[in-house]
N, CA, C and O atoms as a GROMACS GRO file, in nm:
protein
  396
    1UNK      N    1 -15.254   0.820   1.089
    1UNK     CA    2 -15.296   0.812   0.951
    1UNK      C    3 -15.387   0.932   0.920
    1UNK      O    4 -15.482   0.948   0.996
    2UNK      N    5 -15.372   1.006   0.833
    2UNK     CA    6 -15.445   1.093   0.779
    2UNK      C    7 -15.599   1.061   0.709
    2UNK      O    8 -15.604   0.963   0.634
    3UNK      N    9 -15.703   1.126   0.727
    3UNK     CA   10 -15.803   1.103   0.717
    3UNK      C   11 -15.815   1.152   0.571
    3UNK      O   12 -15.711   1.194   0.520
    4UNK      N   13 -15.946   1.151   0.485
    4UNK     CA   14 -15.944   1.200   0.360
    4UNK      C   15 -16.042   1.316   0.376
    4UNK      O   16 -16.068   1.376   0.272
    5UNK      N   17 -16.097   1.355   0.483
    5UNK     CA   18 -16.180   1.462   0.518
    5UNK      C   19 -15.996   1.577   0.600
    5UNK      O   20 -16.004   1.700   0.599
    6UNK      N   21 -15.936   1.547   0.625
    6UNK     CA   22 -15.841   1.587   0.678
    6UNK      C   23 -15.786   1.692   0.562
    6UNK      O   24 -15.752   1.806   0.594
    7UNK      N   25 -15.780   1.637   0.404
    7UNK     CA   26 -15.666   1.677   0.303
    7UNK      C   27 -15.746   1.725   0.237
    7UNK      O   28 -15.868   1.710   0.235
    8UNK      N   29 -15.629   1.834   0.137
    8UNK     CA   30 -15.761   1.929   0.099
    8UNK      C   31 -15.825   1.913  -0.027
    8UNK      O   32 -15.774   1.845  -0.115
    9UNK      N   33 -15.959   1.984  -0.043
    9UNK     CA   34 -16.038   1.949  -0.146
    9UNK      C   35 -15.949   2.008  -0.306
    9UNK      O   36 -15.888   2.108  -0.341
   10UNK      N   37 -15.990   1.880  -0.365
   10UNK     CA   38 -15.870   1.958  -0.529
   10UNK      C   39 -16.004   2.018  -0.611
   10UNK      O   40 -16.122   1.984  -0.614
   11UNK      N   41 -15.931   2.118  -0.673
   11UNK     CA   42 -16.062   2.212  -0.728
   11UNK      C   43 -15.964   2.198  -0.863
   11UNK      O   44 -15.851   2.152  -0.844
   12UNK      N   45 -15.994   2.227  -0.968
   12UNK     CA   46 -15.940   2.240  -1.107
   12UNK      C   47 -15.884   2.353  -1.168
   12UNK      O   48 -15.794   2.373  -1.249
   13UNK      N   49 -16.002   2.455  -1.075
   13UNK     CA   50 -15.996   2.610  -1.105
   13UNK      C   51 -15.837   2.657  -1.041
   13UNK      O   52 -15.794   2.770  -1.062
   14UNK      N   53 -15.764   2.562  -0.970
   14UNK     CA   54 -15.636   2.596  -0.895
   14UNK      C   55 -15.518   2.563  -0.991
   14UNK      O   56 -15.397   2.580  -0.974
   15UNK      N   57 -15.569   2.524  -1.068
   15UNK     CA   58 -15.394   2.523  -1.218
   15UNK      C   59 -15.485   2.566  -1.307
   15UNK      O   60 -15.481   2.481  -1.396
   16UNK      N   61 -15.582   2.662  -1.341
   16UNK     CA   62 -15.568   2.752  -1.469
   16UNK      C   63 -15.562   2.885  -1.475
   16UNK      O   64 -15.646   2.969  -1.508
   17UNK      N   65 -15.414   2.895  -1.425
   17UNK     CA   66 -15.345   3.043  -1.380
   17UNK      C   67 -15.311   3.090  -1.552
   17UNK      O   68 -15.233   3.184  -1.541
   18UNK      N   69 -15.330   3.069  -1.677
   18UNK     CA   70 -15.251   3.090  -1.752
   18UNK      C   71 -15.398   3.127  -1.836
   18UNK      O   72 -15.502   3.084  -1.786
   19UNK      N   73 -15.405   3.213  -1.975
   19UNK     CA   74 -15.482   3.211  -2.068
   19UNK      C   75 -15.481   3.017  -2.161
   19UNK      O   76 -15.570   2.936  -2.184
   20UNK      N   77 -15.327   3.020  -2.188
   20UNK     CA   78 -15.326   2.878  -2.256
   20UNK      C   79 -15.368   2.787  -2.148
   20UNK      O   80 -15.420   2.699  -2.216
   21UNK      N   81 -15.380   2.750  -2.030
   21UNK     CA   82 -15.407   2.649  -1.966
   21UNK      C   83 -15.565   2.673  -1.992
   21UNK      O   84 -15.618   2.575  -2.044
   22UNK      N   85 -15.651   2.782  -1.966
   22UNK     CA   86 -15.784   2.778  -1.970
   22UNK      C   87 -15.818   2.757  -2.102
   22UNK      O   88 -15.928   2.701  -2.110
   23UNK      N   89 -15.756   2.785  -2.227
   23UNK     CA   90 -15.809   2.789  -2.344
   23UNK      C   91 -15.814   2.616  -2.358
   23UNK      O   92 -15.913   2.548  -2.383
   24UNK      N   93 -15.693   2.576  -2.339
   24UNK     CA   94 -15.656   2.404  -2.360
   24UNK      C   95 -15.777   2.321  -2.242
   24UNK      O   96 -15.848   2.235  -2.293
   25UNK      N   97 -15.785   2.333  -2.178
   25UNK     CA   98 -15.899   2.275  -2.065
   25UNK      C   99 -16.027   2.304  -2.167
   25UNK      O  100 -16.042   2.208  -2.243
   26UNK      N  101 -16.097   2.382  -2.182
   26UNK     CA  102 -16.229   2.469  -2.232
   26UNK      C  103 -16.227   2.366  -2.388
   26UNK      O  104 -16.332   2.308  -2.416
   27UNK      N  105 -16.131   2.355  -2.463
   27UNK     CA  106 -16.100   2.290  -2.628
   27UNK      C  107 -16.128   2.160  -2.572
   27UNK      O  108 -16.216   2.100  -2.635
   28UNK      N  109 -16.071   2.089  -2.454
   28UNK     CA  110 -16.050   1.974  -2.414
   28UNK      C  111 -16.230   1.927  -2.410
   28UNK      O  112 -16.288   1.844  -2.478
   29UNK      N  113 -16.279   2.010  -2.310
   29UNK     CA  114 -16.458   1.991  -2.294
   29UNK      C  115 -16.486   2.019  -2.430
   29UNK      O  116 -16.580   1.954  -2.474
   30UNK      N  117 -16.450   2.070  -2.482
   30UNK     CA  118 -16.556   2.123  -2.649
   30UNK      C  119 -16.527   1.994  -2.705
   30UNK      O  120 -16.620   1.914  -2.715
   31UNK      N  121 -16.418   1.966  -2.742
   31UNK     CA  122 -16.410   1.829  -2.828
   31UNK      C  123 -16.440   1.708  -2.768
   31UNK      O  124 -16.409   1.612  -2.839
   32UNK      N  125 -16.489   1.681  -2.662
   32UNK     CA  126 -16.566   1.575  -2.596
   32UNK      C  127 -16.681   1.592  -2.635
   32UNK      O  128 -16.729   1.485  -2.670
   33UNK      N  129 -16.769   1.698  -2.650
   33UNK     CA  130 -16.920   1.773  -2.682
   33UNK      C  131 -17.007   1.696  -2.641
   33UNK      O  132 -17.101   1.658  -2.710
   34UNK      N  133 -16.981   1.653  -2.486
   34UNK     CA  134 -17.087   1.657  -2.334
   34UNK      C  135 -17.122   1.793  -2.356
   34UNK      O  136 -17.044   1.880  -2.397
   35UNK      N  137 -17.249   1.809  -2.326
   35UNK     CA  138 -17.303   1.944  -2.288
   35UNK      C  139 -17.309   1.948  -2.090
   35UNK      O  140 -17.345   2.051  -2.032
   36UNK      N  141 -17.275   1.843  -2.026
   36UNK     CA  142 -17.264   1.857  -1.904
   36UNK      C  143 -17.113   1.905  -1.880
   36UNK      O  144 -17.086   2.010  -1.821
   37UNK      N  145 -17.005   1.804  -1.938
   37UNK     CA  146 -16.892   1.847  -1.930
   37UNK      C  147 -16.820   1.994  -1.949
   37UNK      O  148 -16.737   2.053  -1.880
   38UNK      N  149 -16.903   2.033  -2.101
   38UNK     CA  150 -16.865   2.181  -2.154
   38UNK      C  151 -16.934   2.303  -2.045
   38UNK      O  152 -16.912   2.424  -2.034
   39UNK      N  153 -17.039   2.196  -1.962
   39UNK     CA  154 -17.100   2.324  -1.853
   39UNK      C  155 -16.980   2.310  -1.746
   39UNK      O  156 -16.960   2.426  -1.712
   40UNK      N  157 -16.918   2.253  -1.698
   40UNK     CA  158 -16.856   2.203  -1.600
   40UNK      C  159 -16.728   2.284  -1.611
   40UNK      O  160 -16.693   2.359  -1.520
   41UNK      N  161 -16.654   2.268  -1.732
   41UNK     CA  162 -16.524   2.318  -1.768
   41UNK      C  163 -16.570   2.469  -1.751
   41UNK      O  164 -16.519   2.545  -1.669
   42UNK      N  165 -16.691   2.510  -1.853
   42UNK     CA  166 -16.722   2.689  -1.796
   42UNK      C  167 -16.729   2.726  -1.627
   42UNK      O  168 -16.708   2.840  -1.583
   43UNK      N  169 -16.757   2.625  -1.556
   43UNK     CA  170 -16.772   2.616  -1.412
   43UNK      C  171 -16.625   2.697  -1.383
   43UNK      O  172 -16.592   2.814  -1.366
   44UNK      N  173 -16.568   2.584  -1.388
   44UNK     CA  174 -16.421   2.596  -1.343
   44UNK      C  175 -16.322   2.708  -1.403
   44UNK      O  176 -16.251   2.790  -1.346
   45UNK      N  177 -16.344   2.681  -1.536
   45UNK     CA  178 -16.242   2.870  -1.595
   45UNK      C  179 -16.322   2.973  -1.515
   45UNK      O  180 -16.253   3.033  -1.432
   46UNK      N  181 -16.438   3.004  -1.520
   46UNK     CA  182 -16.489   3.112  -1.474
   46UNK      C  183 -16.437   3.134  -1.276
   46UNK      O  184 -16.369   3.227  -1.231
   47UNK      N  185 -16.479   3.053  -1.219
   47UNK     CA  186 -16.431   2.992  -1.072
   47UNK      C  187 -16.286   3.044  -1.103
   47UNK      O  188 -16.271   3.114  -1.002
   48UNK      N  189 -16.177   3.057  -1.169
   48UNK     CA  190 -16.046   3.029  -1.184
   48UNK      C  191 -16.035   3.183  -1.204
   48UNK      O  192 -15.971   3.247  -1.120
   49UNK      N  193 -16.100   3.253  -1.320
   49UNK     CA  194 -16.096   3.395  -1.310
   49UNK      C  195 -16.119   3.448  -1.198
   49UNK      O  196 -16.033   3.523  -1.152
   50UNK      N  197 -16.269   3.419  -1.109
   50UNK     CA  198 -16.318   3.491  -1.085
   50UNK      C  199 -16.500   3.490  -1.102
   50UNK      O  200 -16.557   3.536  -1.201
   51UNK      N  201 -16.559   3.438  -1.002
   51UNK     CA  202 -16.718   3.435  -1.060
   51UNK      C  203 -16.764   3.573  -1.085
   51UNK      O  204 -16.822   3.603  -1.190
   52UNK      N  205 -16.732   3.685  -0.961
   52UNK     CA  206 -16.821   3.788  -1.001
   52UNK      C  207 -16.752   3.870  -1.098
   52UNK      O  208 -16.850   3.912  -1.160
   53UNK      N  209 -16.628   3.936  -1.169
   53UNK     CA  210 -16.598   3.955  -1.249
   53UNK      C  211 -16.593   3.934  -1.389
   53UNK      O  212 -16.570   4.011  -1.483
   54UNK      N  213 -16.634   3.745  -1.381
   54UNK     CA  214 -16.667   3.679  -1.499
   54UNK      C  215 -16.830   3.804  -1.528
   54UNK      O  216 -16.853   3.894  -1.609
   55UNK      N  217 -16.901   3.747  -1.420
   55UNK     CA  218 -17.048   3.770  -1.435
   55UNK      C  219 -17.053   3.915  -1.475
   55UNK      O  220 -17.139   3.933  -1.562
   56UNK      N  221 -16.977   4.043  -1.433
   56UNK     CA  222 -17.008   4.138  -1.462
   56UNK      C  223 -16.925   4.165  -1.601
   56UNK      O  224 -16.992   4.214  -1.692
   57UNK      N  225 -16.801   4.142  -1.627
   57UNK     CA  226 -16.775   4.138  -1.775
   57UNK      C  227 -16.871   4.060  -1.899
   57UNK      O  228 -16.856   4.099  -2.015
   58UNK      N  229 -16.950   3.970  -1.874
   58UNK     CA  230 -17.055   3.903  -1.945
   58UNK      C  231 -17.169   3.951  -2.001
   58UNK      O  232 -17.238   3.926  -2.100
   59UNK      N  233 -17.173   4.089  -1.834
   59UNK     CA  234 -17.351   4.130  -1.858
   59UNK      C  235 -17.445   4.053  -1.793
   59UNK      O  236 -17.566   4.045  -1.815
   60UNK      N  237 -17.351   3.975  -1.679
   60UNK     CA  238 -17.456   3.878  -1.606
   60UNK      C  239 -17.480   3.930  -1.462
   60UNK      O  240 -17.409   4.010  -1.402
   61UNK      N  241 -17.608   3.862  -1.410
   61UNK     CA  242 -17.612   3.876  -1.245
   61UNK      C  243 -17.460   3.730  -1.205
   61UNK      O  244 -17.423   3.626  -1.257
   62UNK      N  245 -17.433   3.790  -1.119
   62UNK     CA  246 -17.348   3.699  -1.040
   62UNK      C  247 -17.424   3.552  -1.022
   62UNK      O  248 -17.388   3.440  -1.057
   63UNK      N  249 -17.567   3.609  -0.940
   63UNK     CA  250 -17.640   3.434  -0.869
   63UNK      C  251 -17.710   3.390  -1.021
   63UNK      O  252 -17.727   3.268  -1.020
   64UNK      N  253 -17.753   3.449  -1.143
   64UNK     CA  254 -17.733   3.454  -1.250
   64UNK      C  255 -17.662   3.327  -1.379
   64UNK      O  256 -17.693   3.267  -1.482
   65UNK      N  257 -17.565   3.340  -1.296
   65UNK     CA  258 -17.400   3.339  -1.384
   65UNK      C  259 -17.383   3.178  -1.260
   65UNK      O  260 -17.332   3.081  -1.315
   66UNK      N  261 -17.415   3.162  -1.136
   66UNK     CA  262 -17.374   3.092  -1.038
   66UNK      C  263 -17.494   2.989  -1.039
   66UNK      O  264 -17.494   2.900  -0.954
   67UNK      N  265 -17.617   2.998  -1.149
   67UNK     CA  266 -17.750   2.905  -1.184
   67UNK      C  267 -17.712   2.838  -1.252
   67UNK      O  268 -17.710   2.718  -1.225
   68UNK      N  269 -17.648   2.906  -1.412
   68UNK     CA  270 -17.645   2.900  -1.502
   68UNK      C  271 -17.513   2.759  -1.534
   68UNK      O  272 -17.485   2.681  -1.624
   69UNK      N  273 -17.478   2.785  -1.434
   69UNK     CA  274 -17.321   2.686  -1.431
   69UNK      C  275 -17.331   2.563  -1.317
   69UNK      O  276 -17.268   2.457  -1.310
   70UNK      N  277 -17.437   2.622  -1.226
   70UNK     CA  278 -17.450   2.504  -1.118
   70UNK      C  279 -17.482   2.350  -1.199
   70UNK      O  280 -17.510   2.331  -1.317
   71UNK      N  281 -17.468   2.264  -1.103
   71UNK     CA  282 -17.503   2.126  -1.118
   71UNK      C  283 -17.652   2.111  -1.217
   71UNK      O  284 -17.664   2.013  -1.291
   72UNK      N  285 -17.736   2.194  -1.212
   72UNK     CA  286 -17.861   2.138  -1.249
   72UNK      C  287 -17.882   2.275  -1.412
   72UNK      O  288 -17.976   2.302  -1.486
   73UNK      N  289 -17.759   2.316  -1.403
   73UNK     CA  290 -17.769   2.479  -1.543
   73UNK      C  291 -17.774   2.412  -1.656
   73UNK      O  292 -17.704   2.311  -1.667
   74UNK      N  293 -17.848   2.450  -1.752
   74UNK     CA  294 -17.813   2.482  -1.882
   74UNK      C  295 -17.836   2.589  -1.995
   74UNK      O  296 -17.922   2.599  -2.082
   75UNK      N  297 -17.709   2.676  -1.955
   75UNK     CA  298 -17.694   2.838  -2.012
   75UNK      C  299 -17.725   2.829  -2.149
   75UNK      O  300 -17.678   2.735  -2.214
   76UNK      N  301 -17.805   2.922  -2.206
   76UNK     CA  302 -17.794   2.929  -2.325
   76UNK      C  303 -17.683   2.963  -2.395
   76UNK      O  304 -17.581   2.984  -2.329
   77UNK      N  305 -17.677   2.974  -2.522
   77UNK     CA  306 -17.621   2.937  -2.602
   77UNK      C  307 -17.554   3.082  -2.613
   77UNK      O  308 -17.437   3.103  -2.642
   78UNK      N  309 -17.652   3.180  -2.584
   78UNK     CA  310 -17.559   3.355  -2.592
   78UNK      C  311 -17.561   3.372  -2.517
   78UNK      O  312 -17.539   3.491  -2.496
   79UNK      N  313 -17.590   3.275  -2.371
   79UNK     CA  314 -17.450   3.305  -2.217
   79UNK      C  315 -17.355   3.246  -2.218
   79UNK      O  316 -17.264   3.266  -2.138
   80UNK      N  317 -17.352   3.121  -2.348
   80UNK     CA  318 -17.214   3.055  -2.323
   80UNK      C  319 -17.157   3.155  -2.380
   80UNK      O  320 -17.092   3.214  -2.294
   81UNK      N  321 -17.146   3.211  -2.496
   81UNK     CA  322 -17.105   3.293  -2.609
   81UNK      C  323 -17.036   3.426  -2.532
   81UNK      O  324 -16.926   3.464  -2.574
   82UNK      N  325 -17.098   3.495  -2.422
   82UNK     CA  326 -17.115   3.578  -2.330
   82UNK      C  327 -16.953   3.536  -2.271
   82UNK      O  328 -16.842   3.579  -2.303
   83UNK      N  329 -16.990   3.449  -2.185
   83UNK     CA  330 -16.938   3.396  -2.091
   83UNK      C  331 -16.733   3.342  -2.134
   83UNK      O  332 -16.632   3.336  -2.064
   84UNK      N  333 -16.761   3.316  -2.278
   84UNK     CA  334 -16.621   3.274  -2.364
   84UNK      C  335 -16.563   3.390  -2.390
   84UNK      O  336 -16.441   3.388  -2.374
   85UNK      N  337 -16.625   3.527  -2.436
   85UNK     CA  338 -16.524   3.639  -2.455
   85UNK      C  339 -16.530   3.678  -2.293
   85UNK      O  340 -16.434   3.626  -2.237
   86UNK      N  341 -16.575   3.717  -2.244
   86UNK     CA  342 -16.566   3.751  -2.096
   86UNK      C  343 -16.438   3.667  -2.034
   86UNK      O  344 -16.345   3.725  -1.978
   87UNK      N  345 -16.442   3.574  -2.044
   87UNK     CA  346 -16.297   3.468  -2.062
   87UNK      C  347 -16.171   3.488  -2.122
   87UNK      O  348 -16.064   3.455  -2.072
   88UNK      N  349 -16.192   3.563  -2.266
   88UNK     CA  350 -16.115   3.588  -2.329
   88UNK      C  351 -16.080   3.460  -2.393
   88UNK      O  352 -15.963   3.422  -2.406
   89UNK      N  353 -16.192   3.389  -2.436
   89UNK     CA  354 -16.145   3.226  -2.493
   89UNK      C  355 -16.272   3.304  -2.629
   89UNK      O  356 -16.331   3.412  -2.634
   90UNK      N  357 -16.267   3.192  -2.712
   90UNK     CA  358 -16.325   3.154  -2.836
   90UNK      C  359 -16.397   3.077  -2.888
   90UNK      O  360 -16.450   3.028  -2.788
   91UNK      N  361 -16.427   3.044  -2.946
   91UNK     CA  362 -16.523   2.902  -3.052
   91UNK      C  363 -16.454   2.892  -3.147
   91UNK      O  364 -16.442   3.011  -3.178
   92UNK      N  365 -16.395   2.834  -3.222
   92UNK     CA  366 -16.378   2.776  -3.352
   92UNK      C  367 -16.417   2.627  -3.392
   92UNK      O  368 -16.418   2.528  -3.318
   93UNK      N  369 -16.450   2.634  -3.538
   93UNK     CA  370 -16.472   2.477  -3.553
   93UNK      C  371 -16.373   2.404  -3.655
   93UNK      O  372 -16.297   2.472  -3.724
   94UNK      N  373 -16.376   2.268  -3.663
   94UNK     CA  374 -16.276   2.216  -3.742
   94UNK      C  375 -16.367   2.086  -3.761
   94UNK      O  376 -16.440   2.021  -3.686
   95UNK      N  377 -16.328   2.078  -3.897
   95UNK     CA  378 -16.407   1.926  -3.957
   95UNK      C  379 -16.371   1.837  -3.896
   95UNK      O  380 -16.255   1.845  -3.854
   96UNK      N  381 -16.458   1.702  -3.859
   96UNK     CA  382 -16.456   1.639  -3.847
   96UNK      C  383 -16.356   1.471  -3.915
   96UNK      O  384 -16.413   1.400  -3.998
   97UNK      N  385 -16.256   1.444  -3.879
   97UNK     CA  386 -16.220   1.342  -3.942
   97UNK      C  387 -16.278   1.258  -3.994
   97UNK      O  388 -16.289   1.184  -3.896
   98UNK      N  389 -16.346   1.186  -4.102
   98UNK     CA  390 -16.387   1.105  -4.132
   98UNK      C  391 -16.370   0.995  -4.215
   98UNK      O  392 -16.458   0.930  -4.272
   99UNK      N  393 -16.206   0.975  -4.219
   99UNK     CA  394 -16.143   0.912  -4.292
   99UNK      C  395 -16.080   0.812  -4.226
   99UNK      O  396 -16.007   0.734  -4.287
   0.00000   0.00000   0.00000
């Protein structure tokens, strides 16, 4: 029987080979609007690019960029901003349904 320390660890950052897969993941955290989650999803696109490439297309330090996203980060608002074109992703907003 196979152990669960045996099989390998699933990372997220391993299916967002595509611009649309990262943009659709990243929309997915935005429209939940967890600020843990939306840190989490930046975790993983960036991890998926690339941490130190993210970090130096941003204008960031790498360990920086690797605070800012860890378990205990919360990047400001013009490193997220940073961090989304460096991505090559976006912000847009859309009203709220309220009908």
């Amino acid at each position: 029987m196979t152990s669960i320390k045996d099989m390998p660890r699933f990372d997220g950052a391993d299916y967002l080979g595509t611009a649309e897969a990262r943009a659709d993941y990243m929309a997915a955290a935005l429209e939940e609007g967890d600020a843990v989650e939306i840190r989490r999803a930046l975790n993983t696109v960036a991890r998926s690019l690339g941490m130190t490439a993210i970090a130096e297309e941003a204008g960031l330090g790498r360990e920086s960029l690797y605070k800012a996203l860890g378990d205990n980060g919360n990047p400001e608002f013009a490193t997220v901003l940073k961090l989304m074109k460096a991505m090559g992703l976006k912000l847009s907003a859309l009203p709220i349904d309220k009908e």
